[in-house]
Each structure stands twice: as C-alpha cells, then as structure tokens.
VEXGU-469125 format. One record per residue: residue in three letters; x, y, z of N, C-alpha, C in turn. Coordinates in steps of 0.1 Angstrom, whole numbers, plus 5000, padded with zeros to 4 digits. Layout:
BEGIN
ALAXYZXYZXYZ ...
***
This chain:
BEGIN
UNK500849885000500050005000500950125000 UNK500250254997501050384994499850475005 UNK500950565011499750655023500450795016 UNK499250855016499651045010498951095023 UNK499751235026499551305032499151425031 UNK497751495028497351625021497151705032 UNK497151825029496951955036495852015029 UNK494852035033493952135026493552255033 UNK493552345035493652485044493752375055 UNK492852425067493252355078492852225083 UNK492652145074492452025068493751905065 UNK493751795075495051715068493851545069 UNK494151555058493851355052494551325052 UNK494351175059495551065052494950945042 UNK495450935034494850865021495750725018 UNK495250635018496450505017495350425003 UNK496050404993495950344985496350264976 UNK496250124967497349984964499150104961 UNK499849984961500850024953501150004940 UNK500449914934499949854920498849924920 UNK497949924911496649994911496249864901 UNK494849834903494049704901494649714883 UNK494849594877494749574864493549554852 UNK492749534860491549434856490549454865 UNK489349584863488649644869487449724862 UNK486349744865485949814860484549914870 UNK484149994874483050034882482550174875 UNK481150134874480250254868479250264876 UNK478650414871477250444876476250324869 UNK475450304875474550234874472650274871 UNK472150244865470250274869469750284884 UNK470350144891469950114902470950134918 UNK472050214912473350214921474650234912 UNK475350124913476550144907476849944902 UNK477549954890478249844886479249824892 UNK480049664896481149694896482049574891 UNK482949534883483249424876485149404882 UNK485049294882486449254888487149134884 UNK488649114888489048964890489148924903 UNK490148834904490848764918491548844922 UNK492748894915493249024924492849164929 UNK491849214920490949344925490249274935 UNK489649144936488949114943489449144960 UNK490349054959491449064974491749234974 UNK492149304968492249434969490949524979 UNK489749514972488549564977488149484988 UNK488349364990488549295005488949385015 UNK490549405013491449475019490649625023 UNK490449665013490049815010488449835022 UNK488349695022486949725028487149685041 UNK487949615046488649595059489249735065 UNK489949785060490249885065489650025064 UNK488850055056488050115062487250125074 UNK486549995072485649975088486150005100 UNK487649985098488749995113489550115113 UNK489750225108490350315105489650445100 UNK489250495111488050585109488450765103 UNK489750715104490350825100491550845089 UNK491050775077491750685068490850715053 UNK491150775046490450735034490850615026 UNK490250575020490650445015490550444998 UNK491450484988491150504975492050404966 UNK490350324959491250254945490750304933 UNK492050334927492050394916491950294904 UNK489950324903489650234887489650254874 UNK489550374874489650434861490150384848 UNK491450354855492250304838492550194839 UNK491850084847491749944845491949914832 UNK491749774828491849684818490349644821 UNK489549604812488049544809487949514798 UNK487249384795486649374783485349404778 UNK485449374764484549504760482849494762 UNK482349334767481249334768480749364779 UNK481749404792481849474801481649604808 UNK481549674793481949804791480549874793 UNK480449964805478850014807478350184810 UNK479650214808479250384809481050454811 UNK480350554819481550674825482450544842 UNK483850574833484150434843484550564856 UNK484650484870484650564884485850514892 UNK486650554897487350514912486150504924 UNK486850424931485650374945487150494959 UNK486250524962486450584978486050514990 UNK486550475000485650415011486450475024 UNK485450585031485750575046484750625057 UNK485450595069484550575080483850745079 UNK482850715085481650835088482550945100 UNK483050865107483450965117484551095109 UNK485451055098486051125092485151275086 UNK483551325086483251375084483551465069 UNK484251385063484651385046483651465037 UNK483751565027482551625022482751565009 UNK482451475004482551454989482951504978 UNK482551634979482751714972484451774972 UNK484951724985486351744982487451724978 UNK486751534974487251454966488451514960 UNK487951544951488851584937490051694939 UNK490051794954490951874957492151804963 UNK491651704971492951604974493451514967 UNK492751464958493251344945494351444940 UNK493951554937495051634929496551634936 UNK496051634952497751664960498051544965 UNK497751384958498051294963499751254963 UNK500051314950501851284949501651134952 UNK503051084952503450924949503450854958 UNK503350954969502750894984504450804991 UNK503950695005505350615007505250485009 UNK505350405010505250275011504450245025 UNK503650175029502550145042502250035042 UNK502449965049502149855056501049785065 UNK499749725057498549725064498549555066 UNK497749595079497649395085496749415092 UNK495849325085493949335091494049205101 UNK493649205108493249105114492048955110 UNK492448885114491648785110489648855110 UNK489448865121488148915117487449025112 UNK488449105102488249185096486849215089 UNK486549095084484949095076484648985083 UNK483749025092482948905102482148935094 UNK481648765096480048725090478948755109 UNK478148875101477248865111475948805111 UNK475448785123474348685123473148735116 UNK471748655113470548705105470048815115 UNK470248825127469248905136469949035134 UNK471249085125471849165127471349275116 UNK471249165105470949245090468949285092 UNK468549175098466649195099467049345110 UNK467849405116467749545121467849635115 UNK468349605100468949745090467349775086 UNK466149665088465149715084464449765092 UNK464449805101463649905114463850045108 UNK463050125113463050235110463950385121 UNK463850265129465250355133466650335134 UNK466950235126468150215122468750305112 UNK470150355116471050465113471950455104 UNK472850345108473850245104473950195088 UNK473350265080473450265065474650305058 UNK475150245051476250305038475450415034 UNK476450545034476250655026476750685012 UNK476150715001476450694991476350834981 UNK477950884973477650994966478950954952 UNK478251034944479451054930480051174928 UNK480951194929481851314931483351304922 UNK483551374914484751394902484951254901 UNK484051164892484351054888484950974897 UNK484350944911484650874919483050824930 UNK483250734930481850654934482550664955 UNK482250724960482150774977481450704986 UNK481550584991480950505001481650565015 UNK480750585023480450635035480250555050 UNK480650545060479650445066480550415080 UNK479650375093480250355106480650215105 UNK482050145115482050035113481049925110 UNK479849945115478749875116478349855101 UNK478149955096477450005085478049885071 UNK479749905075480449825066480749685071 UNK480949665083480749505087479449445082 UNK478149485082477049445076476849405067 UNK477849475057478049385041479349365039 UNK480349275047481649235051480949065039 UNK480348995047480448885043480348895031 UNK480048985020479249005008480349015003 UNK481649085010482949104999483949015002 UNK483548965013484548785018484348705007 UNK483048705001482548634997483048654977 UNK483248734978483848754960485348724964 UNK486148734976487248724972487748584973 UNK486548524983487448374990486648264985 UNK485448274978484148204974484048194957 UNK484048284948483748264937484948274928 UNK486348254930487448194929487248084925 UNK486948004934486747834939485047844927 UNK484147894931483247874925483547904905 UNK483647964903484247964890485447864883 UNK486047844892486847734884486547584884 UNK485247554894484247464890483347434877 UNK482647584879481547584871481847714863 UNK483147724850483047844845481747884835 UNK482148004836481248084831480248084838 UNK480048054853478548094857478548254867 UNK477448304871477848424875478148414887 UNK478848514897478948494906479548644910 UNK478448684921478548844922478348864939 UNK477948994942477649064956477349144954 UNK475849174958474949274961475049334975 UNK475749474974475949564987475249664989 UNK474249674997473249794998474049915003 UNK473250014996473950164997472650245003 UNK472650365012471450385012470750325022 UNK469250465031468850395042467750285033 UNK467450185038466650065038465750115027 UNK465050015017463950075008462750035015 UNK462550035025461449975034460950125038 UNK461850285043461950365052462750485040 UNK462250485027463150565017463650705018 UNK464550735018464750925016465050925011 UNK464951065006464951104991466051184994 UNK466951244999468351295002469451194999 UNK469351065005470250915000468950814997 UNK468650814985467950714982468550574982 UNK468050464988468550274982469250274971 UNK469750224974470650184958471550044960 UNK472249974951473349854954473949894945 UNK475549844950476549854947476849694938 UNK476449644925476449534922477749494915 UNK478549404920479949374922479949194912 UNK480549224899480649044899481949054895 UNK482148904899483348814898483148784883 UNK484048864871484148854859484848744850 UNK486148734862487048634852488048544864 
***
C-alpha cells in the first residue's frame, strides 16, 4: 500500500491506496446504484480496501479504477474510482477531487487486518437494517468521477460477508463451474422499506468476471 499526506487549508487526510493499482477492473454508475466488475486480484484488493475502512476511521481508502483493463462486453458507461471511509472522518464528497489532485506518489504502508476483519454477522443483525430507526446505513455519493461510500463500522461489517464472499468463494466457484455468475449485492442507502429522498437505496452490484 502507498499512504499520501494532504493538507487542505486547515484540513489534513491521510489517504492509503494499492501500490499496484487494480489491472483488471471496472465500476460504473448504474440505473439502480453502481456496477462493479472484477477479477481475483481486485477482488482481494477491495476485501482489503473494505477491511480497512471499517477499522480506520480516519483513513480514506482510494482505488483507483479508472484506467483498469476490461473487456469490451463489460463496458457500461463513464468508468469511476471507488472511495471508502468511516463516517466519523466527516469527509464532504465534494472534496474529493481537491485532494486526488495533491496525492503525489505517496510512501510505502504496511496494512495487516486481522483475521476478523469481515465478520460474517448473524441473521438478527441484517433483519435490524430494516427497522425504522436504524441509522447504520452505507452513505452513498458520485463526486469527480469517483463513486464515495460512507459508513460506521457497523454500516460496513454488515456487508463484510458479501465482499469475503467474491474474494474467497467465487474463485473456487468459477473454476468449478465456468462461466456461471457469481456476484455481491451491497446495499447503499437507508433501507427501501423507510426511503429518503436525500440518500435514496441503491446497490452496489459487484461480479466476479473472470
């Protein structure tokens, strides 16, 4: 991993992002959310990327998609970089693109998640995201060609198993049964049970391409 250190008036991020940048990637806006197309090594990448967010509340987390490799029946719009960090960093979206600019080449960082980085949590945990006073939602914005996920540890352990699950699962499942699909649907957005119209529902639809 590579960590940059920006200053923006009285403003300092720290930004850690691959030292490779994915080869074989692709993430767009979507009808219903966002696309997002992958292999085995973006896969473990966005694992990672999503591990450490949850635990690092003061951490942006940036993979740079943009200029991936995709093929062409893959190809579905204006392609995006993904963002992911904790809520407490109180991050404005919108600022995105002033610190992408002062990222420079950053220095070499050293990340080590712990085994239960993406706990699989139980059914009674996900049947709470539908209550109506549940808080704990992924926040979701598009800002200078970067797709901005938001969210309290909770928010992102909730759909942990969903990205365990493209990195350590449909590997194995595809080289059984190629060519069958094998994806993860990660809700963005409070519940469509309780809609707002400020963050509307949306998914983040992720498959395992090749």
């Amino acid at each position: 991993m590579m960590v940059s250190t920006v200053q923006l008036g009285r403003h300092q991020y720290r930004v850690v992002r691959p030292a490779t940048a994915p080869r074989f990637a692709g993430l767009y806006e979507g009808r219903l959310g966002a696309q997002f197309c992958l292999d085995k090594r973006t896969a473990m990448m966005f694992a990672q990327a999503w591990g450490l967010a949850a635990r690092s509340p003061y951490t942006i987390v940036y993979l740079p998609l943009r200029r991936a490799e995709l093929s062409a029946h893959h190809l579905c719009g204006r392609p995006l970089d993904l963002v992911l960090l904790h809520h407490r960093l109180a991050f404005p979206p919108s600022r995105w693109k002033q610190v992408r600019a002062r990222l420079g080449t950053g220095r070499p960082h050293t990340v080590v998640l712990p085994g239960d980085a993406l706990p699989l949590r139980p059914i009674v945990d996900h049947r709470r995201t539908r209550h109506r006073e549940f808080r704990d939602h992924l926040r979701w914005a598009i800002a200078a060609d970067t797709l901005v996920l938001t969210g309290s540890r909770e928010a992102f352990e909730l759909e942990a198993d969903q990205v365990r699950g493209l990195a350590e699962e449909c590997p194995a499942h595809r080289a059984r049964t190629p060519g069958t699909h094998c994806c993860a649907e990660i809700g963005m957005g409070r519940s469509w049970h309780y809609p707002d119209r400020r963050r509307p529902y949306a998914e983040l639809h992720v498959e395992y391409a090749r």
